[in-house]
Each structure stands twice: as structure tokens, then as C-alpha cells.
SEGUNU-53064 format. One record per residue (C-alpha): residue number from 1; chain; x, y, z. Coordinates in pm, whole numbers, plus 32768, in hexadecimal, padded with zeros to 4 digits. Example, Ala and Ser with C-alpha at 12.3 -4.5 7.8 and 13.67 -1.06 7.14 Angstrom:
<guses>
+-----+-------+------+------+------+
:  nr : kette :   c1 :   c2 :   c3 :
+-----+-------+------+------+------+
:   1 :     A : 84CE : 7E3E : 830C :
:   2 :     A : 8557 : 7F96 : 82CA :
+-----+-------+------+------+------+
</guses>
This chain:
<guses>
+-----+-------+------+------+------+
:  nr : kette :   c1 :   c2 :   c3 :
+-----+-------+------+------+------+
:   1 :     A : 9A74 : C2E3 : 4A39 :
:   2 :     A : 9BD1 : C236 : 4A48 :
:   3 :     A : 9CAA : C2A8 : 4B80 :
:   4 :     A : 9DF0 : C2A0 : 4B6D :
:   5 :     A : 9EF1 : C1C5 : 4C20 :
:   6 :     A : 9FB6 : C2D4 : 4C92 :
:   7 :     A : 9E96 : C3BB : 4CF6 :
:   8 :     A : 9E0D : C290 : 4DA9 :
:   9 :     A : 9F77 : C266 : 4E70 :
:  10 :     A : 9FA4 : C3EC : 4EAD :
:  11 :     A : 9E60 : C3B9 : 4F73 :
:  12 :     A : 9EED : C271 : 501C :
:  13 :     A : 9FF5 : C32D : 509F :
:  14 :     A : 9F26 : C460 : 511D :
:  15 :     A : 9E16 : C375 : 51FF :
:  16 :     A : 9EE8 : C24D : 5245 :
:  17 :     A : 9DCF : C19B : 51A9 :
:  18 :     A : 9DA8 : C065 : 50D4 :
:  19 :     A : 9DD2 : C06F : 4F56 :
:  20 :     A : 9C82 : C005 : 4F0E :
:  21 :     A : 9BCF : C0BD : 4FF8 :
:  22 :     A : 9C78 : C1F6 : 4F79 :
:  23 :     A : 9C37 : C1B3 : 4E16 :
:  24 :     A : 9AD0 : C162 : 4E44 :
:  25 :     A : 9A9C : C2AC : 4F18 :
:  26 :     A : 9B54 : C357 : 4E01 :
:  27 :     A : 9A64 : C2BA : 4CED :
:  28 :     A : 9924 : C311 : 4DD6 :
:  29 :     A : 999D : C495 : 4DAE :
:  30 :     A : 9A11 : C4A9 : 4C46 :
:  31 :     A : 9B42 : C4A9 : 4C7F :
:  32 :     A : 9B7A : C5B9 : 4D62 :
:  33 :     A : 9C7E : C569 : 4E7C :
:  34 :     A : 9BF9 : C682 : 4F62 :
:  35 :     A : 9AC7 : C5E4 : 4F62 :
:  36 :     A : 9B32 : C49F : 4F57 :
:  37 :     A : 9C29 : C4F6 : 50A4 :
:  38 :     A : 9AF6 : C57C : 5139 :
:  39 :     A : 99D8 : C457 : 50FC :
:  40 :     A : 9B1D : C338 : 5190 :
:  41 :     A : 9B12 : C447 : 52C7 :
:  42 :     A : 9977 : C41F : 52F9 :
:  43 :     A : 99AE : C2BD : 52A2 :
:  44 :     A : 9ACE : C294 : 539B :
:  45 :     A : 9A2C : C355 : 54D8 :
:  46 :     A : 98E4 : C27B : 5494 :
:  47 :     A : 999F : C141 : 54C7 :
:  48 :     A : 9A3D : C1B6 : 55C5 :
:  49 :     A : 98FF : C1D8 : 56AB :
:  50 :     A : 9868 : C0B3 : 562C :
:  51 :     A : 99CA : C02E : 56C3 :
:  52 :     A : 99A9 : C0AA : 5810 :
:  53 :     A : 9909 : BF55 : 58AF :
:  54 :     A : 9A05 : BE68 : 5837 :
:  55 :     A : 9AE1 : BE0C : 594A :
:  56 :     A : 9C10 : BE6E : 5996 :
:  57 :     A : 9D16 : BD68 : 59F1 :
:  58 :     A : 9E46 : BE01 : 596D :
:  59 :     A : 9F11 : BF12 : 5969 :
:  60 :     A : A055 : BFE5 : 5A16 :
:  61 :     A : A0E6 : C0BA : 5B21 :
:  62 :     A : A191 : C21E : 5A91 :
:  63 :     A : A24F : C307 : 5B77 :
:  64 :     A : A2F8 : C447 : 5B36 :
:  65 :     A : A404 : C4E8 : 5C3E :
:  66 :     A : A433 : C672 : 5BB8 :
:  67 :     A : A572 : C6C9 : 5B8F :
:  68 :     A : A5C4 : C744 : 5CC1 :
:  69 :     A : A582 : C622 : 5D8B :
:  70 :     A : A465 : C6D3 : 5E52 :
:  71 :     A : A32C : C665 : 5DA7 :
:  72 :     A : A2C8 : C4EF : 5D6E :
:  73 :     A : A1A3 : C46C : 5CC5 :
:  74 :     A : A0F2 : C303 : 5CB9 :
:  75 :     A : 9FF2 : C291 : 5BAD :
:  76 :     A : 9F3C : C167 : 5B5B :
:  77 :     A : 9EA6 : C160 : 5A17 :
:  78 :     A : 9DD8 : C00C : 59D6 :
:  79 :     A : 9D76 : BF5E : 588A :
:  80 :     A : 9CE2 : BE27 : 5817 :
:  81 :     A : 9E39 : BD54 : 5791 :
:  82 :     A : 9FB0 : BD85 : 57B7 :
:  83 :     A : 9F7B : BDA0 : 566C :
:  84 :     A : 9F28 : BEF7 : 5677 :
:  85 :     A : A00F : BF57 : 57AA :
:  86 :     A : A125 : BEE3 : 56D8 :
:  87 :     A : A0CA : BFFD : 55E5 :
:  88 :     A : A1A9 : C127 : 55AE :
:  89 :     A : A057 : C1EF : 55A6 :
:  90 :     A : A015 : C16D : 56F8 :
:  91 :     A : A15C : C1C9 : 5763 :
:  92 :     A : A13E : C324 : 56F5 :
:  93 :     A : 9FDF : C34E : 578F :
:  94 :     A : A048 : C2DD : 58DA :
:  95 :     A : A1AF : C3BC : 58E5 :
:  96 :     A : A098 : C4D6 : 5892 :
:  97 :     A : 9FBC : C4C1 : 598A :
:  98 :     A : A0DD : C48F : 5AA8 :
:  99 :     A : A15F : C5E0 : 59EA :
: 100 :     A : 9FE7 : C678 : 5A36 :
: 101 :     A : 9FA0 : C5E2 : 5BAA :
: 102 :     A : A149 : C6A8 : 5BE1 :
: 103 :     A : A0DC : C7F2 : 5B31 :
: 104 :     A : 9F53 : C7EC : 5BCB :
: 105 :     A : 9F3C : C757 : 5D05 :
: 106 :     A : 9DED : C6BA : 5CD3 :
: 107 :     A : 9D44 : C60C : 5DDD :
: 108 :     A : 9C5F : C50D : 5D4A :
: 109 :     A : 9C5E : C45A : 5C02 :
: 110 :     A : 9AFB : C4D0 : 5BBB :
: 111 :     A : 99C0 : C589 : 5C27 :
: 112 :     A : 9922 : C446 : 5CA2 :
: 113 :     A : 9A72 : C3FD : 5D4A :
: 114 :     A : 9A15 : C555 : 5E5A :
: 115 :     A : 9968 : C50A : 5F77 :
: 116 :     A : 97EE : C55A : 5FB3 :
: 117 :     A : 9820 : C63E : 60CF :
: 118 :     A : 9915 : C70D : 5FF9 :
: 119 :     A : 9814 : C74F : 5EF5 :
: 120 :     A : 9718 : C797 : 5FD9 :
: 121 :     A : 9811 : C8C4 : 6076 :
: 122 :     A : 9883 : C905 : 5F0B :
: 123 :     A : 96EE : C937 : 5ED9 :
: 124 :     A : 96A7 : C9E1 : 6030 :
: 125 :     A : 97C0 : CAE9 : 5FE8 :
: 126 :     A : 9758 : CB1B : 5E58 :
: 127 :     A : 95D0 : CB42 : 5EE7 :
: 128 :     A : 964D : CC49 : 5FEE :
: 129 :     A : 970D : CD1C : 5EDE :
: 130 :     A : 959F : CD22 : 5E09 :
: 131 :     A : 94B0 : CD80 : 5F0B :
: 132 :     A : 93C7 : CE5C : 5E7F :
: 133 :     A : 93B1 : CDAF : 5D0F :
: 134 :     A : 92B2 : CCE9 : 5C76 :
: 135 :     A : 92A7 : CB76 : 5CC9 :
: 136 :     A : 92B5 : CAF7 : 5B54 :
: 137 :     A : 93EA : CBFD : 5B49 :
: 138 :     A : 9481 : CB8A : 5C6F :
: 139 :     A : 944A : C9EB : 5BF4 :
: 140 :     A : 94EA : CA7A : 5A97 :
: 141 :     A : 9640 : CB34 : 5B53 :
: 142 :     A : 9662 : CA1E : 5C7B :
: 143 :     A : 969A : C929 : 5B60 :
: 144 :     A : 979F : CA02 : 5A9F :
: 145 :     A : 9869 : CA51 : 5BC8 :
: 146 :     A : 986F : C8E1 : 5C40 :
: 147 :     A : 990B : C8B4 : 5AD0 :
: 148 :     A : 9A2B : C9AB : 5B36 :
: 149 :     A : 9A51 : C909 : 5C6D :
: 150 :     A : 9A7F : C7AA : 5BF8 :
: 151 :     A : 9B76 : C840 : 5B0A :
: 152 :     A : 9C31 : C893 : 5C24 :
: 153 :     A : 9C3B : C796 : 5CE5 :
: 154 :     A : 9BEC : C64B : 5C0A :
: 155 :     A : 9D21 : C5CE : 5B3C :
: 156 :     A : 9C37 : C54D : 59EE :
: 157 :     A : 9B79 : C6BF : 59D5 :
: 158 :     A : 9CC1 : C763 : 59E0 :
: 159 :     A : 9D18 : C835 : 58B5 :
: 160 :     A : 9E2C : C73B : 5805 :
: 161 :     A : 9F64 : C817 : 5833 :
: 162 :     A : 9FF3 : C7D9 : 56F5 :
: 163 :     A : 9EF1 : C823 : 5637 :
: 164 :     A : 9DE5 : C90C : 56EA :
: 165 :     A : 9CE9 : C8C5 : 55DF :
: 166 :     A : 9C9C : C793 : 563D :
: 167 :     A : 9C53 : C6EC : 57BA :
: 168 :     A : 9D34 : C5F5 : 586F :
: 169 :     A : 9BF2 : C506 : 583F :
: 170 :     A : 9C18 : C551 : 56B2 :
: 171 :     A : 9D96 : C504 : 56BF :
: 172 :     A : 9D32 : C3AE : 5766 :
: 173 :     A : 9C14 : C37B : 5676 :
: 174 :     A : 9CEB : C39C : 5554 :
: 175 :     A : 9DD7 : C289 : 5595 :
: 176 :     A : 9CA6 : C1C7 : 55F4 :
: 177 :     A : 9C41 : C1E2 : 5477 :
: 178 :     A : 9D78 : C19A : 53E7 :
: 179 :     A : 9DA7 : C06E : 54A4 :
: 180 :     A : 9C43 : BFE6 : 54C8 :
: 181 :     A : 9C37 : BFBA : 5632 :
: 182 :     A : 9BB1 : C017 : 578A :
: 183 :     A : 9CA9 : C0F9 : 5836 :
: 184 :     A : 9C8C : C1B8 : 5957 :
: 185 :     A : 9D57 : C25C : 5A64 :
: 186 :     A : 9D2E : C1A0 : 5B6F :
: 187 :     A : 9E03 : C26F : 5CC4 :
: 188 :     A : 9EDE : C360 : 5CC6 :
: 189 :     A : 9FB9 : C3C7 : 5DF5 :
: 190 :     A : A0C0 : C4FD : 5DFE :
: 191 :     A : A19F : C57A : 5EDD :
: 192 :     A : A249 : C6AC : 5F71 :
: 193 :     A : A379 : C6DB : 601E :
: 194 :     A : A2ED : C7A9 : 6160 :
: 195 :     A : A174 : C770 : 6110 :
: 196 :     A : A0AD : C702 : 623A :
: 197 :     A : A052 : C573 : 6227 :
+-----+-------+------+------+------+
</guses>
């Protein structure tokens, strides 16, 4: 089936993705840019963990002061060449997530990121709510409500606030796809006026 050139480019401009990878994804599907948009996706996120043990050399400092002066934020999002932290996708990722850390106050970029001993109380107080309940049932909730609680508290489980349907850790692993490296948030600091240090 022939695809056409400007099918081909209306795709191109909806991923950010190469012209040749979008017209082969298109001709794998029939032709169907839905399905075509949604096989780069799959493609995209698969490369994307298979990119998670490159190093990362590269990369940039974002910060975000809200406008009235009283909330500052600090992030360091890595990559793998200046290449990429050049990028205007880049750019936008990291002005996003300083835009998250301001509105959500995480505390840690993710849920290996928490300490041991604050699991274990996270745990101790879940277990204490469930007395009484099966142990399979109890295994089956602690792990749900952990979920919630890194959602909280860790930056890249967040709920992405500018799209809820998708996580911060989505948001990250889409620009990871479109530019075909290993990025990660590194830190994050943010600040308060009158917050306790």
C-alpha cells in the first residue's frame, strides 16, 4: 500500500519522529495513523528502557522562581550529549518538571530514591490499618498503598500536571523517544520563603 507524503509528515509532526520511521510504522498498520501513532509509542517506550544503562554525561540545570518571588525550584536533568540538552524538547521537559517540583513539593526523584527506614514505617503503619485481614490480602493492599504513597512523595510517579493521564515518568519517557537518548532527572531542590531548612 503506497502512503502518502503528506500523511507520512502529518504523523512527523504529531511524534516528533523521523520520516522513515513514521512511514514504515504507517505501512506496518495499513495505513492507519492511529495505529501507526500508537505502534512509534510501544516502539519509543521500549527503547527507552533498553536506554536506561547508557551513561549519562550530559545534560542541564532548569529553575523556576513563581511569580511572586516566594517559591524557587532547582533541577538537574542529565542526558548522554549536549546534543540533546541543546534541544528545545529538552528545554521544555526540564521548565516542566521545575513547574511540577513548584506546584507538588515532592521529596525524592523516585521510589528507590526514599529511604529504607521510611518504607519500613510506610509498611508498619499500612500493616497496622489491616489487622485482621488475610495475609495474601494484606501483601495485595500494602503494595497499592505504597503506589499512592510514592505518588506523593516521589517527583517521577507524580501525576504529570499538565496532562493527568499520563505520569511525570511518561512525560520524561516521551522526550526520551523522540530524541533517542538516556534522560533522567537527576536532583531536584525547592524552596520556600518561611519553610524550615
Amino acid at each position: 500500500m503506497a502512503i502518502s507524503a503528506e500523511t507520512v509528515k502529518k504523523l512527523r509532526e504529531r511524534t516528533g519522529l523521523g520520516m522513515m520511521d513514521c512511514k514504515k510504522a504507517l505501512e506496518e498498520v495499513g495505513g492507519d495513523s492511529a495505529k501507526a501513532e500508537e505502534l512509534l509509542r510501544k516502539q519509543g517506550l521500549k527503547a527507552a528502557e533498553l536506554r536506561t544503562t547508557r551513561k549519562i554525561k550530559e545534560g542541564r540545570v532548569g529553575q523556576y522562581i513563581h511569580l511572586n518571588g516566594k517559591i524557587g525550584v532547582l533541577v538537574e536533568l542529565g542526558c548522554e550529549t549536549d546534543f540533546a540538552a541543546k534541544n528545545s524538547e529538552f528545554d521544555s521537559l526540564l521548565k516542566d518538571l521545575c513547574m511540577q517540583v513548584a506546584a507538588t513539593r515532592p521529596l525524592y526523584v523516585a521510589p528507590e530514591n526514599v529511604p529504607a527506614d521510611l518504607v519500613a514505617k510506610e509498611k508498619e503503619i499500612i500493616a497496622s490499618q489491616l489487622q485482621g485481614k488475610p495475609a495474601p490480602m494484606i501483601e495485595k493492599i500494602t503494595l497499592g498503598k505504597l503506589q499512592d504513597y510514592y505518588k506523593q512523595i516521589c517527583l517521577i510517579e507524580q501525576p504529570f500536571i499538565k496532562d493527568g493521564s499520563m505520569t511525570v515518568r511518561d512525560r520524561v519517557n516521551s522526550v526520551n523517544a523522540k530524541l533517542g537518548e538516556n534522560i533522567q532527572v537527576r536532583r531536584f531542590v525547592r524552596f520556600e520563603v518561611g519553610e524550615e531548612a
